[in-house]
C-alpha positions in Angstrom: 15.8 12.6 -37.7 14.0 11.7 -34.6 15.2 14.2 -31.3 13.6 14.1 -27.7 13.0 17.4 -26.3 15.3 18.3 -23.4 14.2 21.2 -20.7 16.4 23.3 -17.9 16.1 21.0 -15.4 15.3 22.0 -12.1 14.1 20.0 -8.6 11.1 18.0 -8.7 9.0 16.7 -11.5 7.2 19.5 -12.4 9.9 22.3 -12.8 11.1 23.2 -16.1 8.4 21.2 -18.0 6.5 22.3 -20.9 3.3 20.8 -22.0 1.4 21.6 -25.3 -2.4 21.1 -24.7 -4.5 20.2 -28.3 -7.7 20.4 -27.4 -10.2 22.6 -29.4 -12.5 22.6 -26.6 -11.8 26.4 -25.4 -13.2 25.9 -21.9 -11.6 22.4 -21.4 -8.5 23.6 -22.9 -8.2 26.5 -20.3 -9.0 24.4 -17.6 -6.5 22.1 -18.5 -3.9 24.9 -18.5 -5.2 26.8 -15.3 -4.7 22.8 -13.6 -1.3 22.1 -15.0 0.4 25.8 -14.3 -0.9 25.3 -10.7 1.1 22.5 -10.6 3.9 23.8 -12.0 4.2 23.4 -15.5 4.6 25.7 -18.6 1.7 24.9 -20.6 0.6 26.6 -24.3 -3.1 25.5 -25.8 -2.9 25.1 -29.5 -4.9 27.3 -31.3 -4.6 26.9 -35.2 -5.3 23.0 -35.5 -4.5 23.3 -39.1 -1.0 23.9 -38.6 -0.2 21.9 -35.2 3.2 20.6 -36.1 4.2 24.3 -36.4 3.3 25.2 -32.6 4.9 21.9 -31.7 8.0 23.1 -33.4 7.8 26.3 -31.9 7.0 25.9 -28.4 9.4 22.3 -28.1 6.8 20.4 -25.5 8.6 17.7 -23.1 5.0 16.3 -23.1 1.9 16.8 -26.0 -1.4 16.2 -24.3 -4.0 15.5 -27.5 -7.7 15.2 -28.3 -8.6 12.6 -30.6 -11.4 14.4 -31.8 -10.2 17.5 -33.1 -11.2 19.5 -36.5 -9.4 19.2 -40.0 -7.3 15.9 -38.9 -7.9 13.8 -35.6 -5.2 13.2 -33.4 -4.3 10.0 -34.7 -2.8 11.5 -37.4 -1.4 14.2 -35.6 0.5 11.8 -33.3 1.4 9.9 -36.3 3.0 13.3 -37.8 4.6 13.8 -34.3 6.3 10.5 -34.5 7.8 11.3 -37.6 10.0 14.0 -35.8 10.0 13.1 -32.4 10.0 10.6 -29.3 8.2 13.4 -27.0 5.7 11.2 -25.2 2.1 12.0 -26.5 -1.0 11.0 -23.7 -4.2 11.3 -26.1 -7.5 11.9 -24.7 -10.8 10.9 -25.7 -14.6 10.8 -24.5 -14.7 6.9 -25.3 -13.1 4.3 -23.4 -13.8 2.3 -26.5 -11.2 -0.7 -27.0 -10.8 0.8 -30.3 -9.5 4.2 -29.2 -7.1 2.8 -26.8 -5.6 0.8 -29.8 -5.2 3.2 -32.6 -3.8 5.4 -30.0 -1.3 3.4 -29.4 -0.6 2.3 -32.9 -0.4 5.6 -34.1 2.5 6.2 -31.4 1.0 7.8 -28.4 2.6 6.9 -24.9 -0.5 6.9 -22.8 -4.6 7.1 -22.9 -7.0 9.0 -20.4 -10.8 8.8 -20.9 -13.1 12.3 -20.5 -14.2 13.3 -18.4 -10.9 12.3 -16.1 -10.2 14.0 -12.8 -7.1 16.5 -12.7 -5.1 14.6 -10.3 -5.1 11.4 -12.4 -3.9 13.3 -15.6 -1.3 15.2 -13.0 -0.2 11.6 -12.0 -0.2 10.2 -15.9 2.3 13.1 -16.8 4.1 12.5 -14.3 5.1 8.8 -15.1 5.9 10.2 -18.2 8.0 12.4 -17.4 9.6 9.8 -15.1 9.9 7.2 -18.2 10.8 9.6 -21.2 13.1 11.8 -19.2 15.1 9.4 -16.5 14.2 12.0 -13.6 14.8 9.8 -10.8 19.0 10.3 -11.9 18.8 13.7 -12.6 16.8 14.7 -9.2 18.0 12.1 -7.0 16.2 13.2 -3.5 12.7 14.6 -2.1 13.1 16.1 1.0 10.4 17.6 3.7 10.8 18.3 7.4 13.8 16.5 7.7 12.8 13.0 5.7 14.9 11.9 2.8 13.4 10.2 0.1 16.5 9.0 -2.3 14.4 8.3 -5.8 17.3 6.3 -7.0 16.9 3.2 -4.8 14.0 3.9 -3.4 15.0 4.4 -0.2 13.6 6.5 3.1 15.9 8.1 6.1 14.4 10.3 8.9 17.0 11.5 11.6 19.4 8.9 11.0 16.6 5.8 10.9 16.1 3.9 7.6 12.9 3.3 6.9 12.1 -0.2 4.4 10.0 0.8 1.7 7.7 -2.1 -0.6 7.4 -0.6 -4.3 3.8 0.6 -3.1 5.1 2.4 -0.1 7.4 4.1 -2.4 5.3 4.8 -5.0 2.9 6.6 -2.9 4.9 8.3 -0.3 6.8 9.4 -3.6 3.9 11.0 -5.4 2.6 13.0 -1.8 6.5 14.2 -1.9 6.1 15.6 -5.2 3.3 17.3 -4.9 3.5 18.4 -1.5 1.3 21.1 -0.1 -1.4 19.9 -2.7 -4.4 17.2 -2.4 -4.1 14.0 -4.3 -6.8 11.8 -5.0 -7.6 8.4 -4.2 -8.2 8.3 -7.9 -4.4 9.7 -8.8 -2.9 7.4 -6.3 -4.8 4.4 -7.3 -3.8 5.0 -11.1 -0.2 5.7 -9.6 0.5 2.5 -8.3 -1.8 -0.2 -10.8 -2.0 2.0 -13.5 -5.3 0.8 -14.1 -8.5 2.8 -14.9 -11.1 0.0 -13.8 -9.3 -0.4 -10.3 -12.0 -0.3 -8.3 -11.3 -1.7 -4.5 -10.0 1.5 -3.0 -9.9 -0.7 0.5 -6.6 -2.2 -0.4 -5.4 1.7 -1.0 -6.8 2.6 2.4 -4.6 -0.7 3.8 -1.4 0.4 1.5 -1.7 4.2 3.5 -2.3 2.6 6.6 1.1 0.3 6.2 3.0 3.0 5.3 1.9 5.5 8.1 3.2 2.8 10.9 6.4 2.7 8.9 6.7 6.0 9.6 5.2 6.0 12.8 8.1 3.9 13.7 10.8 6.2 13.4 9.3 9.1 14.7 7.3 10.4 11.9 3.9 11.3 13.3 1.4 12.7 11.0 3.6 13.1 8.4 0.6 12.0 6.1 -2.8 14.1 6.5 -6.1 12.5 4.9 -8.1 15.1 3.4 -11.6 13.3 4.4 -13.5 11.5 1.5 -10.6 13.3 -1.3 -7.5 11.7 -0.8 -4.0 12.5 0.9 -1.2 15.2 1.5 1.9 16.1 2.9 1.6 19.6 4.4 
């Protein structure tokens, strides 16, 4: 029978998450984990990749992040197994960008596909739409709030003292994605795959002209600096 992990649910998207990391890589693997608990997460790094279905059982992951290339059975196969049990969304990994990969990856189940050597913030912002498909998050947190701004996740709208502020789907997604992770850096790179979901996006003007938009929206309520660059990184709210 098929299930879909559930979690304790608590505000915001990283809260109450666990995330099981196969990767038999041991200093990638701990760098994964030393990311993803800054960030939040409960996170356990396989370590007998003969017997990986057992630690999937046992730790009951909302999200399985998996190397392809892994010893005894690649993770193909794995995912495959996974499927058999399970709707948890899988985002596979592999050093190859290769047409191939991305296909039998999908085939074989998985939800999602990041190429090594990826930066943090991208993979932060992959599990994160994950999270957001697989688990309907936007109706079981309904509202980001900072310094007195609103953001209702439901219909994607933004209030700051009493003044509405009319969000595109790009305004949203990115002033939603700073909310979540606010206090924290995130890249050009994690915004750009936010809101085009695209690896090969490479005019990072027309994100520079998305920020720019939405900071005079803001502006026009009152909300001054609400959005700080981090110079030649990307952006935060502090």
């Amino acid at each position: 029978m098929c299930r879909l992990q559930n979690a304790e649910w608590r505000y915001g998207v990283s809260g109450g998450y666990k995330i099981l990391i196969v990767e038999d890589d041991p200093m990638i693997a701990l760098s994964l984990q030393k990311h993803l608990r800054s960030r939040g997460y409960e996170t356990r790094c396989v370590q007998d990749f003969r017997n990986v279905m057992e630690e999937f059982d046992m730790f009951e992951p909302q999200v399985v992040l998996l190397n392809i290339v892994l010893p005894f059975r690649n993770g193909y196969q794995w995912c495959a197994e996974i499927r058999k049990v399970s709707q948890t969304p899988v985002l596979l990994t592999a050093a190859s960008s290769d047409k191939m990969n991305r296909e039998k990856a999908f085939q074989a189940g998985g939800n999602d596909f990041i190429v090594k050597p990826f930066d943090m913030d991208v993979l932060t912002a992959k599990i994160q739409a994950l999270l957001r498909r697989t688990y309907d998050l936007a109706e079981r947190a309904n509202f980001l709030e900072h310094k007195g701004a609103l953001l209702n996740l439901s219909d994607s709208t933004f209030v700051y003292e009493g003044h509405r502020v009319d969000l595109g789907r790009n305004d949203f997604l990115i002033i939603r994605a700073l909310m979540e992770n606010k206090g924290f850096v995130v890249t050009r790179e994690a915004l750009i795959a936010e809101l085009w979901e695209s690896d090969d996006y490479v005019d990072e003007n027309t994100l520079t002209v998305n920020v720019t938009r939405l900071r005079r929206k803001l502006e026009s309520v009152g909300l001054f600096h609400f959005i700080r660059t981090k110079k030649g990184v990307g952006y935060l709210i502090e």
